[in-house]
ZAMARMAR-152510 format. One record per residue: x, y, z of N, C-alpha, C in turn. Coordinates in nm, 4 decimals. Layout:
N
{site {X, Y, Z}, {X, Y, Z}, {X, Y, Z}} ...
//
This chain:
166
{site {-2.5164, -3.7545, -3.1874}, {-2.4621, -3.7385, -3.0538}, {-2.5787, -3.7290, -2.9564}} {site {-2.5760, -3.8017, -2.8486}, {-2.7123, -3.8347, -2.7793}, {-2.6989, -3.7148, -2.6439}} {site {-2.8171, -3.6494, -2.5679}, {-2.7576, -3.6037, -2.4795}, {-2.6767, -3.5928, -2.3475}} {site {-2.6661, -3.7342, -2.2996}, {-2.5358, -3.8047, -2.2149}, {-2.4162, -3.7475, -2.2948}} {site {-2.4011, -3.7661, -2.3990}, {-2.2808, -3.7423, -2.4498}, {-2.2275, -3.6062, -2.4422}} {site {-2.3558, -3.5016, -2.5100}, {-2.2938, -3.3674, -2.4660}, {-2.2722, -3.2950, -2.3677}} {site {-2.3837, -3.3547, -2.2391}, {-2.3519, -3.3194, -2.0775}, {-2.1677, -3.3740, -2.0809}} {site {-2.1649, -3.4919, -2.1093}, {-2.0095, -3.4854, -2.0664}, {-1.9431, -3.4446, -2.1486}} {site {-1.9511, -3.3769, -2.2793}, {-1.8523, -3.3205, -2.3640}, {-1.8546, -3.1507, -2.3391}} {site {-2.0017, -3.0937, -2.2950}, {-1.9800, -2.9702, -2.2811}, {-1.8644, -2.9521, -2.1613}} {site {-1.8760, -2.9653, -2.0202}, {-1.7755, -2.9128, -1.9109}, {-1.6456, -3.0117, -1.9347}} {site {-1.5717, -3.1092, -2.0094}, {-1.4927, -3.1704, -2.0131}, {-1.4283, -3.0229, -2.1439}} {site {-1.4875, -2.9931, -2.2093}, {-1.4423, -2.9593, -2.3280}, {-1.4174, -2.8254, -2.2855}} {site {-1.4945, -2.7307, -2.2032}, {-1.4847, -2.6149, -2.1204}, {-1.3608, -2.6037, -2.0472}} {site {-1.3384, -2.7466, -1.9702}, {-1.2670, -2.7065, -1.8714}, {-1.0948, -2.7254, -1.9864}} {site {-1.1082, -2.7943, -2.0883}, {-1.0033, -2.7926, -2.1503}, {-0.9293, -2.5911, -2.1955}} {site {-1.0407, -2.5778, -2.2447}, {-1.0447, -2.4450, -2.3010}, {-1.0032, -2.3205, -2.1841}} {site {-1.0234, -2.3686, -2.0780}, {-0.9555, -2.3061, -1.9698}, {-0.8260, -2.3483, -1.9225}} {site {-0.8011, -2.4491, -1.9403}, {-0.6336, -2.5137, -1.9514}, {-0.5740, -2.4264, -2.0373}} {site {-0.5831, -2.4284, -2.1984}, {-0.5432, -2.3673, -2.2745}, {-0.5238, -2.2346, -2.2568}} {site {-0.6167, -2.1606, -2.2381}, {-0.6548, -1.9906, -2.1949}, {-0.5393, -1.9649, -2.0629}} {site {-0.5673, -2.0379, -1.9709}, {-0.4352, -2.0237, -1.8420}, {-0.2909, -2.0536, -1.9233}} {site {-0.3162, -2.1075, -1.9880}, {-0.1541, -2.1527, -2.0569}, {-0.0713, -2.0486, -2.1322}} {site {-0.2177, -1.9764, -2.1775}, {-0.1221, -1.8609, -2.2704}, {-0.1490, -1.7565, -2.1717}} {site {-0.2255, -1.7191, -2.1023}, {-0.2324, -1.6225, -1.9677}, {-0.0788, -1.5859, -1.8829}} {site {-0.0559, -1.7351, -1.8569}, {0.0758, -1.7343, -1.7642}, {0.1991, -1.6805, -1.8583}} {site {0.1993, -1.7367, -1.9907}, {0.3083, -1.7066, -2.1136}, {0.3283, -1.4964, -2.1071}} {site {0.2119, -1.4795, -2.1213}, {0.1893, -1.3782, -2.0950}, {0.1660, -1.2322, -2.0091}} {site {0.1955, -1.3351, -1.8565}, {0.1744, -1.2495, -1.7820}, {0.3328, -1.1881, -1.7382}} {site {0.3298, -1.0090, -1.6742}, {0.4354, -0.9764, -1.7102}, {0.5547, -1.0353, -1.5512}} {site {0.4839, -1.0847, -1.4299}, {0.5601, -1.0931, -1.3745}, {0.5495, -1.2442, -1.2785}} {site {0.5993, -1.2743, -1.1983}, {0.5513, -1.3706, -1.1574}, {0.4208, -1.3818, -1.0124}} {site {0.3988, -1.2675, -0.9362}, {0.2920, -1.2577, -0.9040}, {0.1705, -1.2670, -0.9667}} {site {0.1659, -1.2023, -1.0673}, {0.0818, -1.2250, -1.2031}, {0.0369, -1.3624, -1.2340}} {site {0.1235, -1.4307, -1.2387}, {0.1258, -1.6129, -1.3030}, {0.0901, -1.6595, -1.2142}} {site {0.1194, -1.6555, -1.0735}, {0.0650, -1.7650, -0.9861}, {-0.0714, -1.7043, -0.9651}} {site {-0.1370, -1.5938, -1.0423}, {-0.3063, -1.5764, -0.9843}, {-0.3726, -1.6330, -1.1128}} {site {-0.2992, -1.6118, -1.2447}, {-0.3790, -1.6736, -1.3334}, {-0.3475, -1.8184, -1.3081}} {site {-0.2456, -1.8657, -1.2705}, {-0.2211, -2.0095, -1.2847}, {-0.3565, -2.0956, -1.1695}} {site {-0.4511, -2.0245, -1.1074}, {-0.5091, -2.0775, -0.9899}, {-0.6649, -2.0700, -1.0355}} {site {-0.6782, -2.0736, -1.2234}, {-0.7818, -2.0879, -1.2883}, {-0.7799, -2.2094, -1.2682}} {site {-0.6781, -2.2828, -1.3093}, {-0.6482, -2.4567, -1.3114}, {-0.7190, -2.5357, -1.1807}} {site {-0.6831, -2.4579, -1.0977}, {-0.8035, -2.5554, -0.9550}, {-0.8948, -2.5461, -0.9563}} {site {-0.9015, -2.4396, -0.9875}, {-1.0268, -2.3664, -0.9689}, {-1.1392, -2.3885, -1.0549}} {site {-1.1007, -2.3223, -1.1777}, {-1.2101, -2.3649, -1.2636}, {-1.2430, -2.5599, -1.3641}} {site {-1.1019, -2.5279, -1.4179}, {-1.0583, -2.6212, -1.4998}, {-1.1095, -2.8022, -1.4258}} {site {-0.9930, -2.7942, -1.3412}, {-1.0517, -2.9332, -1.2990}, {-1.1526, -2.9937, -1.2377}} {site {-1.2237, -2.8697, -1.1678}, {-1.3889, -2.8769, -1.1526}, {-1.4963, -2.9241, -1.2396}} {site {-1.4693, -2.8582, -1.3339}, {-1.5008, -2.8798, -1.4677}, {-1.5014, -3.0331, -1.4832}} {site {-1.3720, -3.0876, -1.5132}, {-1.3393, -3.2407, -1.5738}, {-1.4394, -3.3047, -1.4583}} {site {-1.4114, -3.2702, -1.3683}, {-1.4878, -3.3942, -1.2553}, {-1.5839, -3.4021, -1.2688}} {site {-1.6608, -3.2527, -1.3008}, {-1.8184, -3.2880, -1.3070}, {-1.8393, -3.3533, -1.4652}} {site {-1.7528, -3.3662, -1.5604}, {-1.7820, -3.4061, -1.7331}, {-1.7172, -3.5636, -1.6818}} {site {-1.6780, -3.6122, -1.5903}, {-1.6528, -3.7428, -1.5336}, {-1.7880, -3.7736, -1.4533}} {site {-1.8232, -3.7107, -1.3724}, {-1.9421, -3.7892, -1.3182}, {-2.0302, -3.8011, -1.3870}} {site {-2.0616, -3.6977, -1.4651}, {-2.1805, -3.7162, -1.5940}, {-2.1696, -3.8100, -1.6929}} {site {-2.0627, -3.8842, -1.6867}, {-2.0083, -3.9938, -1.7931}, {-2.0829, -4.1005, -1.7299}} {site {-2.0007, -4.0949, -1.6005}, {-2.0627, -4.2320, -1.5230}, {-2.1908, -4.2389, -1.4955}} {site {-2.2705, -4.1561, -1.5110}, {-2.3710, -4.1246, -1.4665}, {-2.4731, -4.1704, -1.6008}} {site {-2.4148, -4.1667, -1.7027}, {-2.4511, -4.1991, -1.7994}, {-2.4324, -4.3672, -1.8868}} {site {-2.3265, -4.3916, -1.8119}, {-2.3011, -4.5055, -1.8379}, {-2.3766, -4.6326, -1.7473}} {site {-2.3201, -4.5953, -1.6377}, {-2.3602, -4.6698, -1.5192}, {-2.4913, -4.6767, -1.4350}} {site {-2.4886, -4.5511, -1.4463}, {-2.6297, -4.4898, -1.3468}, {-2.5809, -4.4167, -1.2553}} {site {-2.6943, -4.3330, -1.1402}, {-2.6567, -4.2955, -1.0596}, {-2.5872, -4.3533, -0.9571}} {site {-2.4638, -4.2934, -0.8838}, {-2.3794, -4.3982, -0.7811}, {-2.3887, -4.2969, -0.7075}} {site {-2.4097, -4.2944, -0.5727}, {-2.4218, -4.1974, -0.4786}, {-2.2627, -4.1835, -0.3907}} {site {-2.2249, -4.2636, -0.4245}, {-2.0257, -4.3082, -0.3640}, {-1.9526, -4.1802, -0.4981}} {site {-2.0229, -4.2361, -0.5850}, {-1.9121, -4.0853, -0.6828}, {-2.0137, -3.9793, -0.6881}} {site {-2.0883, -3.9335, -0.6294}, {-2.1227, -3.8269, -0.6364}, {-2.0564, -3.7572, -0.4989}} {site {-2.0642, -3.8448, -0.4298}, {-1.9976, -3.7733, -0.2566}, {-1.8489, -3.7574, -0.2907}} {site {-1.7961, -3.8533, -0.4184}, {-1.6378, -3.8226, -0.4055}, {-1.6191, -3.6883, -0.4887}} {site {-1.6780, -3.6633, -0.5814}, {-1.6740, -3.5937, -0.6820}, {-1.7320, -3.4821, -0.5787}} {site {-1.8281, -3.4226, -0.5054}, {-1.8436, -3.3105, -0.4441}, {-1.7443, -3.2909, -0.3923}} {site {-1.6658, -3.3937, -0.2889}, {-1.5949, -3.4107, -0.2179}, {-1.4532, -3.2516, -0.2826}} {site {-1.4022, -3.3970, -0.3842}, {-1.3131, -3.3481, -0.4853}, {-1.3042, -3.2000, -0.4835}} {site {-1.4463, -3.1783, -0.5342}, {-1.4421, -3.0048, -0.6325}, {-1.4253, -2.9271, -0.4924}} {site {-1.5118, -2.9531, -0.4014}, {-1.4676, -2.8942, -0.2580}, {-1.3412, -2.8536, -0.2337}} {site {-1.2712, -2.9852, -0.2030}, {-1.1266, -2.9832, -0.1482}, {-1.0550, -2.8868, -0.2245}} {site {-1.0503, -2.9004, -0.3897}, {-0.9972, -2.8401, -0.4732}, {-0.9769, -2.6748, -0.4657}} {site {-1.1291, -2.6576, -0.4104}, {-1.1487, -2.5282, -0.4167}, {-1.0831, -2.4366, -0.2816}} {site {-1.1051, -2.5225, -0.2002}, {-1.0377, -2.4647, -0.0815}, {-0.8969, -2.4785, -0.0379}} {site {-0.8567, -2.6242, -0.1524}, {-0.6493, -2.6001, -0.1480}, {-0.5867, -2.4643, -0.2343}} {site {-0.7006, -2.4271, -0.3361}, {-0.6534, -2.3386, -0.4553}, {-0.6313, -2.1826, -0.3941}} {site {-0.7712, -2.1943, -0.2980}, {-0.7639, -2.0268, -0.2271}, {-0.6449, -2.0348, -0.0879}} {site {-0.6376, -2.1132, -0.0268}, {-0.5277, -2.1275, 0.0456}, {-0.3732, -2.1408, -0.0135}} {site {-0.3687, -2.2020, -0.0972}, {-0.2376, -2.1827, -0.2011}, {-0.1728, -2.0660, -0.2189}} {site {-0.3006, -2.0537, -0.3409}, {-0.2636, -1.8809, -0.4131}, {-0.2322, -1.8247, -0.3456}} {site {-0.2980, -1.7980, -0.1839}, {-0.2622, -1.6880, -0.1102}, {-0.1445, -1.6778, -0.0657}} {site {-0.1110, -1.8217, 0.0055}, {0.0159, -1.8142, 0.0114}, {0.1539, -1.7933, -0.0733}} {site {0.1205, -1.8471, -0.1988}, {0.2270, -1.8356, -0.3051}, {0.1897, -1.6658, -0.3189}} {site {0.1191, -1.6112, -0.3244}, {0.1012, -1.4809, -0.3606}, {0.1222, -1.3792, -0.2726}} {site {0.1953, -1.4203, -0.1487}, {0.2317, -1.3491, -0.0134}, {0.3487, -1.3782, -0.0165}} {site {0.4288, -1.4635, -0.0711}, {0.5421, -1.5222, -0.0623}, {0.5974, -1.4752, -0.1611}} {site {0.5296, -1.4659, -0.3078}, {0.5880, -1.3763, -0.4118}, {0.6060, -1.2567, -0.4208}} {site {0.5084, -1.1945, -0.3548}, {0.5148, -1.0563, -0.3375}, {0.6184, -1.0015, -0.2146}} {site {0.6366, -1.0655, -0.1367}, {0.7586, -1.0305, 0.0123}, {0.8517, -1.0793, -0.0116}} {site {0.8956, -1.1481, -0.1817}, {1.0264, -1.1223, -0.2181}, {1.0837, -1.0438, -0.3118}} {site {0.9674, -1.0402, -0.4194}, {0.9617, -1.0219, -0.5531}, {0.9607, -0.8562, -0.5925}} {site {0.8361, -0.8045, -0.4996}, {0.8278, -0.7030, -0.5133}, {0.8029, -0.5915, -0.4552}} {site {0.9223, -0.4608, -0.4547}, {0.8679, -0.4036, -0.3339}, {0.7824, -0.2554, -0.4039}} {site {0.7370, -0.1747, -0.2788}, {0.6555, -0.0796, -0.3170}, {0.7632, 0.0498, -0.3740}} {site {0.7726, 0.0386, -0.5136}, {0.8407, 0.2212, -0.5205}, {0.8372, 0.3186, -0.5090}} {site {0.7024, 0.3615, -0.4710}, {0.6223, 0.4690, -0.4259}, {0.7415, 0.5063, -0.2852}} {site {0.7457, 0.4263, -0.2110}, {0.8048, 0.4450, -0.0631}, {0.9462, 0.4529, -0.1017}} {site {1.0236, 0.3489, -0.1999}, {1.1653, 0.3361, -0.2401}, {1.2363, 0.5014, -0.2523}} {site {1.1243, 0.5269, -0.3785}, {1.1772, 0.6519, -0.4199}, {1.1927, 0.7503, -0.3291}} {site {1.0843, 0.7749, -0.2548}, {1.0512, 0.8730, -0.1177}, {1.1866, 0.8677, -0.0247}} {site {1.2416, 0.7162, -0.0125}, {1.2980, 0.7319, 0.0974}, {1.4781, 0.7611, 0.0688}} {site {1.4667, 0.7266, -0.0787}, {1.5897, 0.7438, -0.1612}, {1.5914, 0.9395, -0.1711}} {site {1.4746, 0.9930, -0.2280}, {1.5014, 1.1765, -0.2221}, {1.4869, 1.1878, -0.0990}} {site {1.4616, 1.1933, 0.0101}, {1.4982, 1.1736, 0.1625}, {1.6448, 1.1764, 0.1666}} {site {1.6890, 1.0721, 0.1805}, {1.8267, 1.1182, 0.1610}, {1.9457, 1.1667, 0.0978}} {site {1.8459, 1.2036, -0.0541}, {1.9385, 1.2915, -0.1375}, {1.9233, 1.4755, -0.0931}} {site {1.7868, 1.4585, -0.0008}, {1.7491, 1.6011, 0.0547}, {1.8984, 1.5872, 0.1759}} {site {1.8921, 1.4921, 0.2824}, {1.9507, 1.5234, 0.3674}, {2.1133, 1.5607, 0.2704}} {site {2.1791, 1.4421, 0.1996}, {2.3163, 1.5522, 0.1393}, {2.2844, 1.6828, 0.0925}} {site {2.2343, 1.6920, 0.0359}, {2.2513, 1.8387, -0.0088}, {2.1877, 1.9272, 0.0661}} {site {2.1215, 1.9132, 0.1914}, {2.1092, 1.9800, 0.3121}, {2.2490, 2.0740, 0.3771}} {site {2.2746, 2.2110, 0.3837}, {2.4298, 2.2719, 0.3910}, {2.3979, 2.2425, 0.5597}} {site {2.5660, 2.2169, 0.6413}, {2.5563, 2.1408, 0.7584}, {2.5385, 2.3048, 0.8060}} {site {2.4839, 2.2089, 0.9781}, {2.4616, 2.3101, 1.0416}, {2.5620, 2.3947, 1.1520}} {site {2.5460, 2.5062, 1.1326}, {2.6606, 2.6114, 1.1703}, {2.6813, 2.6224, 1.3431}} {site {2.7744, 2.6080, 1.3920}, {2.7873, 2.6446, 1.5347}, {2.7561, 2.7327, 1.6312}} {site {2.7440, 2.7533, 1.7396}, {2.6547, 2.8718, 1.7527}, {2.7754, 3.0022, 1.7478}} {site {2.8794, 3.0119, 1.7484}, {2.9723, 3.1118, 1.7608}, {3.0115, 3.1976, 1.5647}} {site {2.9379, 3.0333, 1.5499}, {2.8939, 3.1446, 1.3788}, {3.0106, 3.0719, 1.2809}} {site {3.0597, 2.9618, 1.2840}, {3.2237, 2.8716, 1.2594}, {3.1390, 2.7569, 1.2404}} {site {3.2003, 2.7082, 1.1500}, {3.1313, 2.5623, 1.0627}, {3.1674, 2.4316, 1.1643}} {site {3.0887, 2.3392, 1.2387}, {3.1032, 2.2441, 1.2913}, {3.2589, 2.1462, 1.2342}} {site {3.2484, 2.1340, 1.1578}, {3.3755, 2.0723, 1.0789}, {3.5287, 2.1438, 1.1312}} {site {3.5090, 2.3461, 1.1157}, {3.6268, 2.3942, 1.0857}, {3.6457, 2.3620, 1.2698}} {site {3.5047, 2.3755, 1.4005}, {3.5616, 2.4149, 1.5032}, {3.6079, 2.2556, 1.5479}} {site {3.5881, 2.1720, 1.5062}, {3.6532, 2.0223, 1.5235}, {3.7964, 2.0313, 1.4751}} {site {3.8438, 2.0526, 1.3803}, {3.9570, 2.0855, 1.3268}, {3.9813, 2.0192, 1.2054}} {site {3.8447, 1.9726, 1.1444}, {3.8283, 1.9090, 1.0074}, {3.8843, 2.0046, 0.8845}} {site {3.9122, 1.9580, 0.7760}, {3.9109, 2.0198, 0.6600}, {3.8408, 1.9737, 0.5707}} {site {3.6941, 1.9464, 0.5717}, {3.6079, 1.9398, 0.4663}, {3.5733, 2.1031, 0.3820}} {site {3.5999, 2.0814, 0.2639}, {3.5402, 2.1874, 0.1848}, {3.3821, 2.2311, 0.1976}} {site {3.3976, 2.3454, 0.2269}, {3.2923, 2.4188, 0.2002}, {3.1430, 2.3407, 0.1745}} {site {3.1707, 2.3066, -0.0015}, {3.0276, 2.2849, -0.0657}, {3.0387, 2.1394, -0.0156}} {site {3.1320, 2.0646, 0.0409}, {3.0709, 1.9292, 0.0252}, {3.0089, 1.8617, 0.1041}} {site {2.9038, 1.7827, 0.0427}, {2.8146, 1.6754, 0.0851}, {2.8365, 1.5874, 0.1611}} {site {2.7330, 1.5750, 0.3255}, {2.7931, 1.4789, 0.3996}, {2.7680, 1.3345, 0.3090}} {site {2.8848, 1.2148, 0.3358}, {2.8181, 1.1172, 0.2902}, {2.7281, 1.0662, 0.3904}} {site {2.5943, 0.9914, 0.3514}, {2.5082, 0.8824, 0.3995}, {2.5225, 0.7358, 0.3646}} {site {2.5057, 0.6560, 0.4575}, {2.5306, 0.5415, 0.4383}, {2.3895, 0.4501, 0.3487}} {site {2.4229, 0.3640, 0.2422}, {2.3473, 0.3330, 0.1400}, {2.2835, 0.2635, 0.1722}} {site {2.1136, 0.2552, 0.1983}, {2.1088, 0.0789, 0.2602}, {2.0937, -0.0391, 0.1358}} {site {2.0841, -0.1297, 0.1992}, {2.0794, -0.2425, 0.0938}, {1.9488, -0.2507, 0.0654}} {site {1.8935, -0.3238, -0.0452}, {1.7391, -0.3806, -0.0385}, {1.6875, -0.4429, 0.0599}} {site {1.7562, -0.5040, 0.1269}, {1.7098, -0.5807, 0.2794}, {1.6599, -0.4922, 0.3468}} {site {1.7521, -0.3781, 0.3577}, {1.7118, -0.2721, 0.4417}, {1.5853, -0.1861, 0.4410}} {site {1.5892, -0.1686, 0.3020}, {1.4652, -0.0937, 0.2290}, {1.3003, -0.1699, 0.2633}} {site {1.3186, -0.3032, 0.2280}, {1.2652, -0.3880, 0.1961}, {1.1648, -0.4080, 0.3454}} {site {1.2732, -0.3832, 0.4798}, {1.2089, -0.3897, 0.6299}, {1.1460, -0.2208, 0.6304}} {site {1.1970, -0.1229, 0.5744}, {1.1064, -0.0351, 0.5956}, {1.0312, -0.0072, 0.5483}} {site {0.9912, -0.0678, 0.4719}, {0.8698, -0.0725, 0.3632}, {0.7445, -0.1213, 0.4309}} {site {0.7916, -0.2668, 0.4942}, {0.7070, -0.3501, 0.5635}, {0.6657, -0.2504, 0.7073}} {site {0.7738, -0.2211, 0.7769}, {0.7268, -0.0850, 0.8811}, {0.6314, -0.0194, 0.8402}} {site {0.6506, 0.0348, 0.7409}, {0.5631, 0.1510, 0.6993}, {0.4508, 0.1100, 0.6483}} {site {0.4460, 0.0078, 0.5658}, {0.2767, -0.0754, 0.5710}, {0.2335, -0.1188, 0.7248}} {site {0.2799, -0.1863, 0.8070}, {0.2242, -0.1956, 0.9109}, {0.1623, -0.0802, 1.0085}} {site {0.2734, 0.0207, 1.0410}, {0.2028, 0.1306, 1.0665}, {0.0658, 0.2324, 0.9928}} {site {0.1139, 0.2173, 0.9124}, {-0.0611, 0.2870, 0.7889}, {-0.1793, 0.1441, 0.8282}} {site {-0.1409, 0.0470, 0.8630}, {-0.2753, -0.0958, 0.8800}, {-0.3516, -0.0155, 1.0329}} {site {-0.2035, 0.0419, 1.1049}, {-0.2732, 0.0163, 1.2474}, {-0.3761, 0.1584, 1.2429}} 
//
């Protein structure tokens, strides 16, 4: 095996091995935010790789061509800068549907399991708001609160990250 041959067999053969490695990465990863960051080895590393174990071919075959070396920079360039613009987006887009923060969920869920079981507040003549309306709610019971949906949750979440940014 001459050394033309292994310049283009080492990064052709590399960048395979990173195909493979992302392949079982993504199999493996537990969610889908997860997958679209390993999946962005593939621009990134992988086909960088092939291009340069392609120009080194030609380069070996042919000679130097200064037209595929400008395409091939070209290439790995472009590549690199569709992959970080991508990801980000797929990874802003996955995450502002996919997943929200539970840290805040939970907080805002015992929040309002504090406010029911909060006992209502008494009138000033010393007579339960309920009895001087002319309600008959019992004693011990719990006002209901209205449930929000995940939509709902989901905008105060985003509130509440924006306010902690500012």
């Amino acid at each position: 095996m001459s050394i033309s041959e292994m310049l283009t067999l080492v990064p052709v053969l590399a960048g395979v091995v990173a195909f493979v490695l992302c392949a079982v990465a993504v199999w493996r990863a537990p969610d889908a935010l997860s997958r679209a960051n390993v999946l962005s080895i593939i621009p990134g590393v992988a086909l960088p790789l092939m291009i340069m174990g392609k120009l080194f071919h030609d380069w070996s075959t042919v000679g130097f061509d200064a037209h595929d070396f400008v395409r091939a920079v070209l290439s790995i360039a472009g590549l690199l800068v569709v992959v970080s613009v991508a990801s980000f987006t797929m990874g802003r887009s996955i995450y502002g549907v996919s997943v929200e923060d539970a840290r805040i969920i939970k907080r805002e869920q015992a929040a309002r399991d504090k406010q029911q079981d909060a006992p209502e507040e008494n009138t000033p003549d010393g007579g339960d708001q309920q009895a001087a309306k002319g309600g008959s709610q019992p004693e011990g019971a719990k006002k209901q609160q209205p449930t929000l949906s995940p939509q709902e949750i989901a905008e105060r979440v985003k509130k509440k990250k924006k306010r902690k940014m500012k």
